[in-house]
N, C-alpha and C positions, 0 to 999 in steps of 0.2 A: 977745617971744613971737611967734612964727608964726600961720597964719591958723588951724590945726588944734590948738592949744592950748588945749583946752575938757575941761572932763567935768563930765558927766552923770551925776548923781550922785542914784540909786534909794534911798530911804526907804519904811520899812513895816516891819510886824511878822515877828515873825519867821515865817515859810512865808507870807508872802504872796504871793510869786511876785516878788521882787524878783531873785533869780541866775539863776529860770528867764526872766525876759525880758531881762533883759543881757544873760544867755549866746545867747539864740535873735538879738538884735539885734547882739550882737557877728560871729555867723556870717553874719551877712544881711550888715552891711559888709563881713566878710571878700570873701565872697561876688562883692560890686560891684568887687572889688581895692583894698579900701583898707587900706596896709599898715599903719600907724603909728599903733595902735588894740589897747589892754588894759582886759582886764574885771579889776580889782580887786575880788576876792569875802570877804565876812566870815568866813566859815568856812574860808577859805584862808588868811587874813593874821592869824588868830587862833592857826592853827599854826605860823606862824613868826614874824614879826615881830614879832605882836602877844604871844605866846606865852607863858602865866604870866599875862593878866591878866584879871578875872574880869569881874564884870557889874556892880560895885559903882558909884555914880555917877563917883568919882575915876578908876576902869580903863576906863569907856565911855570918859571925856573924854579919856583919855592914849589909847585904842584910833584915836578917830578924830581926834585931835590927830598920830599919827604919820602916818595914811593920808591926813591932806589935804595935810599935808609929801611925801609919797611923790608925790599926785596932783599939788599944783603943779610939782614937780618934772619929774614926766613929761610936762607940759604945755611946761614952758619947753624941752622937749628935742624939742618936737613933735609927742606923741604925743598923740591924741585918749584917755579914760580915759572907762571904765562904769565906777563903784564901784555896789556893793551892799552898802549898810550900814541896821541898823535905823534908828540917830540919833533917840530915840526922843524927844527933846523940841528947843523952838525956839531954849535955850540952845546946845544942843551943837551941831544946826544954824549955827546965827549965826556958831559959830566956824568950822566946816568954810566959811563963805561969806567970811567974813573973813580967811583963809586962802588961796583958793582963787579968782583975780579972775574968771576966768573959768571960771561954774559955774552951770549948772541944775538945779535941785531938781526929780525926777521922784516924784512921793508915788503909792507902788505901796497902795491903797486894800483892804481886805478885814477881814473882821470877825473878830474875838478867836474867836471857836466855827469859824469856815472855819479861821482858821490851824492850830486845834488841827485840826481832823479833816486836814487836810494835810501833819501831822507824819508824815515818816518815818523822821527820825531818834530818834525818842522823844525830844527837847529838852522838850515843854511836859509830856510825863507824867513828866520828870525834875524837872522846875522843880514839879509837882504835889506831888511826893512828896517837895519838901524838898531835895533832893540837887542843884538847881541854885537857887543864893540869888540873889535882884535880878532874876528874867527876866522881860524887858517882858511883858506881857500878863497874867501872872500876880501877880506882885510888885511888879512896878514897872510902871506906867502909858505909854503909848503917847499923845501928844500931838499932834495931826491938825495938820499945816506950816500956817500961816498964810497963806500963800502961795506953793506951787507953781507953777512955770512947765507944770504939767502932772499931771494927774490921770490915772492905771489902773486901774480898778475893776477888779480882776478876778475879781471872783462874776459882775458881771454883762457881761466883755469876753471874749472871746476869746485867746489868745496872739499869734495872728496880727493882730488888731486892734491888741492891746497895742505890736507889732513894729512896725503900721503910724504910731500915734500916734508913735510914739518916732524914726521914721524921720521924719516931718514938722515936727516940734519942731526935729531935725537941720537938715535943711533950711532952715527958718525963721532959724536960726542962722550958715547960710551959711558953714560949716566949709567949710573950703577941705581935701579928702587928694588926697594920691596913694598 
């Protein structure tokens, strides 16, 4: 593995802001010039890779059983990786870590009523009304990481804050890009 062989790997409910601060912290390294850096997003890789599989406990673990495979993968090729995935409990966690050697659990923090008024895909008034089965926060339960390399509150952060913590964590880590 290279020195740049990490990912950062964003947990939280669903609209918690976990693809909005990937994505702003993927543009911020863009930004520094660092080339060999992908943001792996849930609702991306649930339309194609992941595609067909629903919210049932067995299709979360095969959902993020394929993308830690993906993420090790783009790590041993050098590539730094943001996923944003819910991973909504410390089982499926454990696997994505055991999978994945070199990995940071960033627990993007926000409360089940913020997520829903955040929906702008109608996800949780779909899951409401039946028509999505198993969706964390409503059906199925959301399980707070036992330990995070790093906490985003973000009712009570900023984006930019969120940007800054996520930058210094990096840091800390001493990822080597170019």
């Amino acid at each position: 593995m290279s020195e740049n062989s990490y990912t950062i790997w964003f947990t939280g409910m669903p609209c918690s802001g976990k693809t909005t601060i990937a994505s702003a912290l993927f543009n911020e390294l863009k930004s520094q010039g660092i080339r060999h850096i992908y943001h792996l997003d849930g609702d991306v890789v649930r339309s194609g890779l992941c595609n067909g599989l629903g919210f049932s406990i067995l299709d979360r673990m095969e959902n993020l059983h394929r993308i830690s495979e993906v993420s090790r993968m783009m790590n041993e090729a050098g590539v730094l990786v943001l996923a944003s995935f819910v991973s909504p409990d410390e089982q499926m966690r454990s696997m994505v870590k055991s999978t994945i050697p070199n990995l940071s659990m960033v627990y993007v923090k926000c409360s089940a009523e913020e997520c829903e008024k955040r929906d702008v895909k109608g996800m949780w008034k779909k899951a409401r009304m039946g028509e999505i089965k198993d969706f964390t926060g409503v059906d199925s339960e959301f399980q707070e990481p036992n330990d995070p390399d790093l906490i985003l509150d973000t009712i009570n952060m900023s984006l930019e804050e969120c940007v800054e913590k996520s930058l210094a964590l990096i840091s800390k880590l001493n990822i080597k890009q170019v």
